[in-house]
C-alpha positions as CSV (number, residue, x, y, z in Angstrom):
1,X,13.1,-17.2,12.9
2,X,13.9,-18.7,16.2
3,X,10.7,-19.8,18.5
4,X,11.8,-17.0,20.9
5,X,10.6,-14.5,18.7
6,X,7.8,-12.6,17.5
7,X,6.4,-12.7,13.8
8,X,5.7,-9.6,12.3
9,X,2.8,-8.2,11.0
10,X,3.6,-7.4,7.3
11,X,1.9,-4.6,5.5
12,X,2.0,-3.7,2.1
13,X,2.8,-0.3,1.3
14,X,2.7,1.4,-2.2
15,X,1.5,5.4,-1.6
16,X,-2.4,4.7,-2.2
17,X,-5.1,6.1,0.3
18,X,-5.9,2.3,0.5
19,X,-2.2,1.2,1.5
20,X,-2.0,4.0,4.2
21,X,-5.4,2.9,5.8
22,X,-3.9,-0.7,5.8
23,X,-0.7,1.0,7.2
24,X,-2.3,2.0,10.4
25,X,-4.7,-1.1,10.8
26,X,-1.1,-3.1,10.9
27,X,0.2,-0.6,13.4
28,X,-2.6,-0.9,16.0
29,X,-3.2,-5.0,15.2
30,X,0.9,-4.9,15.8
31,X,0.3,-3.0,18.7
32,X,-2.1,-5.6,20.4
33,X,0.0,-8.2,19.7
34,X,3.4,-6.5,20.7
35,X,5.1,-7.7,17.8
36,X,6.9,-5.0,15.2
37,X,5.7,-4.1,12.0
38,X,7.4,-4.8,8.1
39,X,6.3,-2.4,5.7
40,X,7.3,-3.8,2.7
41,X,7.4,-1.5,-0.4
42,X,8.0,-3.2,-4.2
43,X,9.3,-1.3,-7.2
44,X,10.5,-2.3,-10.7
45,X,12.6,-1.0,-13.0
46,X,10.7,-2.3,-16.4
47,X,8.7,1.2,-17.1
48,X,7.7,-0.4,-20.2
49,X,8.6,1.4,-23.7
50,X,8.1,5.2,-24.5
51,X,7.3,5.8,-28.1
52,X,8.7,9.8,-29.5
53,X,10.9,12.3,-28.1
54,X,11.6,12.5,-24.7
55,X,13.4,14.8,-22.5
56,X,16.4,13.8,-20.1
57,X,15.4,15.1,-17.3
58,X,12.2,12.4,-17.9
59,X,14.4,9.5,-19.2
60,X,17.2,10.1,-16.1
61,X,13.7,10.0,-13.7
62,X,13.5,6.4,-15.0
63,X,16.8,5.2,-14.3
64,X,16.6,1.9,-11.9
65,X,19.0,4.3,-9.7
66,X,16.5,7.3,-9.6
67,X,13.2,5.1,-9.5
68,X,14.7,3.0,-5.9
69,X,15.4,6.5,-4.8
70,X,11.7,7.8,-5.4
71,X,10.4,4.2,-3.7
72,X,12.7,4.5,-0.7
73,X,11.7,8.2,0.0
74,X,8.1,7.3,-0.9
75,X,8.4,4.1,2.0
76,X,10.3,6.6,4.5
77,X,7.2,9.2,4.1
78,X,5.0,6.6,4.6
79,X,5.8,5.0,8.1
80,X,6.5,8.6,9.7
81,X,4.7,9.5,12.9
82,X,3.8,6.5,13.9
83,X,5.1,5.7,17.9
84,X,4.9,2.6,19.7
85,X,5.3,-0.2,17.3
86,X,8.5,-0.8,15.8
87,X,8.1,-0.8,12.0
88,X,10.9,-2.0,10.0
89,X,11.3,-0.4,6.3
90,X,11.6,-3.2,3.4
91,X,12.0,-2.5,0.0
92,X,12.2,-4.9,-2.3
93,X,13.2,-4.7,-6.1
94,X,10.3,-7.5,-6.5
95,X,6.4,-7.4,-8.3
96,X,4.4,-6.8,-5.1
97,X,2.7,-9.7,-5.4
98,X,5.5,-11.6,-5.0
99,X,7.3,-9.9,-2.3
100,X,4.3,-9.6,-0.3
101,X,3.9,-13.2,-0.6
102,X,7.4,-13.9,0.8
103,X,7.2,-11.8,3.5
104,X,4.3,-14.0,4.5
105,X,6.4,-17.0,5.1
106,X,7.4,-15.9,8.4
107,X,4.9,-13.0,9.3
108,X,2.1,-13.6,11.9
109,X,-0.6,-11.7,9.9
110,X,-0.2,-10.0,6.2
111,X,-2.3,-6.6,6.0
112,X,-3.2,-5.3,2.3
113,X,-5.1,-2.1,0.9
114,X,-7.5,-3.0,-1.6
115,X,-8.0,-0.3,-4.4
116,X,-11.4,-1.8,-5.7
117,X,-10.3,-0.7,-9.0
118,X,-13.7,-2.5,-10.5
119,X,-14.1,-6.0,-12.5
120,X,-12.6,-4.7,-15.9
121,X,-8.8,-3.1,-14.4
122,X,-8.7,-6.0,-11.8
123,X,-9.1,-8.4,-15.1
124,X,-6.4,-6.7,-17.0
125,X,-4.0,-5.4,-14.1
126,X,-4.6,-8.3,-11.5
127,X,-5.4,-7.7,-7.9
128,X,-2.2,-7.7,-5.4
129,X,-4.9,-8.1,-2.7
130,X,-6.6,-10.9,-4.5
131,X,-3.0,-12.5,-5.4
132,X,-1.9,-12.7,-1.6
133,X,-5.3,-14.2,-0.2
134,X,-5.3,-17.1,-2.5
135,X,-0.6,-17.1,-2.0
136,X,0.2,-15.9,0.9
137,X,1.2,-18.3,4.2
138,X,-0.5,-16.5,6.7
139,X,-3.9,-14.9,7.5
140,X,-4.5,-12.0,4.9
141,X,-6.3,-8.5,6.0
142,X,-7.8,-6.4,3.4
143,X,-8.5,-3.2,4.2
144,X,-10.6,-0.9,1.8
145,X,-9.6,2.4,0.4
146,X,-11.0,4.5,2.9
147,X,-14.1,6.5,1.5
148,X,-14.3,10.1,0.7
149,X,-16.3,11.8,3.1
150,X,-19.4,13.4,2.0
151,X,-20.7,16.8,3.2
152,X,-23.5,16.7,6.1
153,X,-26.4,18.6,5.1
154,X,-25.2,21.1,7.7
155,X,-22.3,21.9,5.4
156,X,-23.6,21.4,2.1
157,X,-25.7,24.8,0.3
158,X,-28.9,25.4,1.4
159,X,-31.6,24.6,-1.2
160,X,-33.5,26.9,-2.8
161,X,-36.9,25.7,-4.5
162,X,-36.5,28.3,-7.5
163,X,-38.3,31.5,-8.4
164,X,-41.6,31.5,-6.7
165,X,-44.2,32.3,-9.1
């Protein structure tokens, strides 16, 4: 990368409520900085094993083919609608951790949802988030899934204190 231009501001992207809130922290930090944005998107073709019958329809699905197909369309839905800030589309045929990682070695700031899957799936399936603090060459955001809201008590059913006796 030549000293003339800008680093990026990499984002992970992966479909989760988490990854879309980091998504459009990126954009907005990208924006301040007037630098683009590199969503980077990680897929892998090891589904693992499949004990029993299983239809074709579900085993052509898991062709490395089909799945880059799904991971592509699921990067391009992802980035729509957002103006301003160019955002370049990268997917990579990586483990996210890894590719994320890379993409740091040239990016200005790395921007990651965290899940908070809780202590016992973090143990078993790792944290991506946790991965690129302690990797990654650059600063590291980590931006929480986004809490559902919960009703006001104007919207929730009025109480009722039970039969009156």
């Amino acid at each position: 990368m030549s000293e003339n231009e800008s680093r990026p501001v990499v984002v992970g992207v992966d479909g989760s409520a988490a990854a879309r809130a980091a998504l459009e922290w990126a954009v907005e930090d990208a924006r301040r900085r007037g630098c683009r944005v590199d969503a980077v998107s990680a897929w892998h073709p090891d589904s693992g094993f499949i004990i029993g019958a299983v239809p074709a329809e579900v085993v052509m699905g898991m062709s490395p083919e089909a799945m880059r197909a799904a991971a592509q369309a699921g990067l391009d839905h992802a980035v729509e609608g957002f103006e301003g800030v160019e955002i370049r589309r990268i997917l990579v045929e990586s483990d996210p951790r890894s590719a994320l990682v890379e993409a740091s070695k040239d990016a200005e700031l790395l921007v990651v949802g965290n899940r908070g899957r809780g202590v016992i799936a973090e143990a078993i399936l790792g944290s991506v988030s946790s991965y690129c603090v302690h990797h990654a060459l650059c600063p590291v955001v980590i931006i929480r899934e986004p809490k559902a809201e919960q009703p006001t008590v104007d919207d929730a059913a009025p109480l009722t204190p039970g039969p009156l006796l």
